[in-house]
ZAMARGU-4260 file (C-alpha; in steps of 0.2 Angstrom, whole numbers, plus 5000, padded with zeros to 4 digits):
<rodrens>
0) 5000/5000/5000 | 5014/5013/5004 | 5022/5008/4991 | 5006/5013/4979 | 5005/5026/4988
5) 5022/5035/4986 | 5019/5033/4964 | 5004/5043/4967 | 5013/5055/4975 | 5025/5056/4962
10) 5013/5054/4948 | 5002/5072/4956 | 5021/5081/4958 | 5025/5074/4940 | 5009/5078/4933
15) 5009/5096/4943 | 5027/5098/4936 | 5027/5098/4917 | 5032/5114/4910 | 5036/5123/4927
20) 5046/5138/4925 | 5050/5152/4937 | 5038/5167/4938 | 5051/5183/4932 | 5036/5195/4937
25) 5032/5202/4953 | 5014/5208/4958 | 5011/5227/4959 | 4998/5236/4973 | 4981/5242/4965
30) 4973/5253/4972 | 4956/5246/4982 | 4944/5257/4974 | 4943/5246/4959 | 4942/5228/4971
35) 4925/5224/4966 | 4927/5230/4949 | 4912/5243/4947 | 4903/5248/4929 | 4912/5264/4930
40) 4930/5260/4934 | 4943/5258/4921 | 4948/5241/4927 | 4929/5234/4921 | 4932/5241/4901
45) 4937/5224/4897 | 4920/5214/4905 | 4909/5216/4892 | 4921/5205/4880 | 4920/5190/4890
50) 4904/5183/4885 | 4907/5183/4868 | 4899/5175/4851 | 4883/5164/4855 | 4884/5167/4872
55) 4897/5156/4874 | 4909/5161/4890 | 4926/5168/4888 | 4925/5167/4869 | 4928/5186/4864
60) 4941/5190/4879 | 4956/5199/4875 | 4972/5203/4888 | 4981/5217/4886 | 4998/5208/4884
65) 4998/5190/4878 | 5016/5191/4887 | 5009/5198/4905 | 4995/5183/4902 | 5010/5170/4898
70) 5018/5175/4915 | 5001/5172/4923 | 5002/5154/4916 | 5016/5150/4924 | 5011/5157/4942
75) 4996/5146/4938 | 5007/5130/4936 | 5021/5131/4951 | 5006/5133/4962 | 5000/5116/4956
80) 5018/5108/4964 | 5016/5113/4979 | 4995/5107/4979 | 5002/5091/4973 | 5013/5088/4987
85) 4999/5091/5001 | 4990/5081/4990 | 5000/5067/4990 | 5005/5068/5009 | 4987/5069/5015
90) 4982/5052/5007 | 4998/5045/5016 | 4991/5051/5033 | 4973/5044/5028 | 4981/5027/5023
95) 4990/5025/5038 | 4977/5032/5053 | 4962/5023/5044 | 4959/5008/5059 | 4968/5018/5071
100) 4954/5033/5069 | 4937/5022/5069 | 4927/5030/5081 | 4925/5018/5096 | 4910/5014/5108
105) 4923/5014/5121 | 4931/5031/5119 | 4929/5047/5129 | 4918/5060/5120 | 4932/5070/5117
110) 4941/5059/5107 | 4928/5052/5098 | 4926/5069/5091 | 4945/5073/5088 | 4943/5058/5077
115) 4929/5063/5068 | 4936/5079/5066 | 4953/5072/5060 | 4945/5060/5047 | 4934/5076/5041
120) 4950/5087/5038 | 4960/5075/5031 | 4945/5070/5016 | 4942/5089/5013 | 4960/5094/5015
125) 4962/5080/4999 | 4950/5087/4989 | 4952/5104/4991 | 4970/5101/4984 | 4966/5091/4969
130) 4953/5107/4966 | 4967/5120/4969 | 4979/5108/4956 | 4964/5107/4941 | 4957/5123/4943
135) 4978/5132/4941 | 4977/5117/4927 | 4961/5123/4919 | 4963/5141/4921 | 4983/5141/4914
140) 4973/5133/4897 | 4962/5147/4896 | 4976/5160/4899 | 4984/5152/4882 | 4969/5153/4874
145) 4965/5171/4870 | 4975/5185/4862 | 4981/5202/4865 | 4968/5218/4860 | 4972/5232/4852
150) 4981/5247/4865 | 4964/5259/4865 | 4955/5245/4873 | 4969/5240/4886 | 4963/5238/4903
155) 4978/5243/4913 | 4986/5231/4922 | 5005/5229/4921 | 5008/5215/4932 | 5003/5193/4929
160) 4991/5192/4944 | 4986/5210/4942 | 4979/5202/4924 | 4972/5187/4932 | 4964/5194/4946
165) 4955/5208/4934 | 4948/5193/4921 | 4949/5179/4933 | 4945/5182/4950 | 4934/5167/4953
170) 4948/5155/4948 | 4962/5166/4957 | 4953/5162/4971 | 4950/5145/4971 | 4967/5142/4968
175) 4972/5152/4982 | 4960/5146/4996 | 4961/5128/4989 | 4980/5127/4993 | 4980/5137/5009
180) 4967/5130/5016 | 4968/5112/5010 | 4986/5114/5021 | 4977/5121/5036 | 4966/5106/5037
185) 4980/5094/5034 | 4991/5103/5047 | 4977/5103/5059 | 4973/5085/5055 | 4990/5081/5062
190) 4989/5091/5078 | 4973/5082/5080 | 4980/5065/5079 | 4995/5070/5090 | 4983/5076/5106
195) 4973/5058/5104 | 4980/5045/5116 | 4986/5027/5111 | 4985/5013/5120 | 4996/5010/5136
200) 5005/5027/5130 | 5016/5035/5145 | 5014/5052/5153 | 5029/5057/5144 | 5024/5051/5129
205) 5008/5061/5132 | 5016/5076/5136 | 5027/5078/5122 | 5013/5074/5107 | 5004/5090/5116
210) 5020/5099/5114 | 5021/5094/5097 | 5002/5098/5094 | 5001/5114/5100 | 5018/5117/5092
215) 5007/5113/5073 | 4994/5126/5078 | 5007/5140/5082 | 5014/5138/5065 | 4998/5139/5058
220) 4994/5155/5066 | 5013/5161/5061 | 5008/5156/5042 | 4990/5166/5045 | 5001/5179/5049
225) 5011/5177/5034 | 4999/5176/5024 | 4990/5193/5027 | 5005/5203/5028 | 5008/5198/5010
230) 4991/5201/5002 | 4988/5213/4988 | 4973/5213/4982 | 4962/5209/4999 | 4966/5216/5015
235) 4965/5198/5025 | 4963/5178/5022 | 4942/5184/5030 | 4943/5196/5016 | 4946/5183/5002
240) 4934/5172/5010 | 4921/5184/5009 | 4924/5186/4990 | 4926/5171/4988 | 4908/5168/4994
245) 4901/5181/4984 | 4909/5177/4968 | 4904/5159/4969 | 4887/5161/4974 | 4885/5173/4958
250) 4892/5163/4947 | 4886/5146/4950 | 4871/5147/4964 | 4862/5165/4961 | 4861/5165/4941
255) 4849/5166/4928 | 4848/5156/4916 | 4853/5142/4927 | 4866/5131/4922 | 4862/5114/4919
260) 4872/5108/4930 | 4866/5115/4946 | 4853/5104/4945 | 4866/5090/4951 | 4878/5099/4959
265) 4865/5109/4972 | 4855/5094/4978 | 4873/5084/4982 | 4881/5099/4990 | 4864/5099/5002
270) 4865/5079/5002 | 4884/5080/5007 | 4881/5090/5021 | 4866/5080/5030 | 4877/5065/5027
275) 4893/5076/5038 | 4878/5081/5050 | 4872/5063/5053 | 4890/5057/5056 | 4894/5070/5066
280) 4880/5067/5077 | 4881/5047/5076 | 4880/5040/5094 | 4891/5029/5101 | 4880/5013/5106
285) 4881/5011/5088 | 4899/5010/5088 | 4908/4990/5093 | 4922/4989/5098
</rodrens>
């Protein structure tokens, strides 16, 4: 099984690889006033080209520079490395705690919900990877895809993520939270399987795994931290989050005509998360040990 494991780990850094090269741009400050992109600013000239021909999405965008929109491709790709290693080192720690985290009718109510909790993060820590590595996938195709317009309809922007953020927020996003956070869930996965006792463990032992945990949740505060102190477009990760939500909600929950597939992916969102409430809430008489 490890052994299965580690191709797939290679096979998502391979995969994650190909074509990499090292961004020679650097992001610029814009000024906030043109965050949310309103009808009059400057920064929105370009909008009305996105929903091109027949209606067909994207299909009439132009960048400014297919240079700048080059650079933003590979910005796109050497995040997918990095998503690829979480990937890969969250199915290790699935694989490998999968008998040891069953829920048990005997444990404490504590540690049948740091179990839970631990088997939650480490599923959505997964997927929210793999959707950070095929949205940067997805999104560098489309940056290929489309050509430069002529200099009286230039938008502005004079940076790669300055380009991306203007016709791309939704997917800038996505990349962006789906990395961070996917590694915040891993990372507090872990501290979560450190503060949960093993059998005939010693003080000692006990002692030092809540060292160890709580050293986990210090670094993730200090990567918070981090984080926010090097933002450009938002002013905190609660910022982007907030976006996030609205963006998302306008483009695939809150829209008319409605796309075909909301009618699937609505009801198994709503599905999904009775099936979390209902585990979350299992009792333990169900549970043998």
């Amino acid at each position: 099984m490890r052994h299965i494991l580690c191709c797939v780990v290679v096979f998502l850094h391979v995969c994650a690889s190909i074509g990499f090269a090292p961004i020679r741009s650097h992001v610029t400050a814009v000024s906030t006033k043109h965050l949310f992109c309103p009808s009059n600013s400057p920064h929105s000239t370009a909008l009305g080209a996105i929903r091109g021909a027949n209606g067909i999405e994207l299909a009439g965008l132009l960048y400014d520079s297919t240079s700048t929109a080059f650079d933003a491709w590979e910005w796109t790709a050497v995040l997918g490395a990095p998503a690829a290693l979480v990937a890969g080192a969250v199915l290790v720690t699935l694989s490998e705690t999968r008998d040891r985290m069953q829920p048990r009718k005997s444990d404490k109510n504590w540690i049948r919900c740091a179990k839970q909790w631990f088997r939650f993060l480490t599923m959505t820590s997964f997927a929210l990877e793999v959707l950070s590595i095929f949205v940067s996938t997805v999104t560098g195709t489309v940056l290929l895809s489309h050509g430069g317009q002529i200099a009286k309809n230039m938008v502005g922007y004079a940076a790669p993520l300055e380009l991306l953020h203007h016709h791309h927020e939704l997917e800038y996003l996505t990349m962006q939270i789906g990395f961070l956070q996917g590694l915040f869930n891993w990372l507090g996965a872990v501290a979560l399987d450190q503060l949960i006792p093993e059998p005939n463990e010693t003080k000692s032992a006990q002692r030092m795994n809540r060292c160890m945990s709580a050293s986990i949740v210090t670094l993730m505060f200090w990567i918070q931290a981090f984080y926010n102190n090097h933002l450009t477009f938002y002013s905190d990760y609660f910022g982007v989050l907030k976006r996030y939500v609205f963006l998302f909600a306008k483009a695939y929950v809150w829209r008319w005509p409605i796309r075909p597939m909301a009618l699937l992916y609505i009801p198994a969102t709503i599905g999904s998360m009775i099936l979390a409430w209902q585990a979350f809430i299992s009792p333990p008489d169900e549970d043998d040990d």
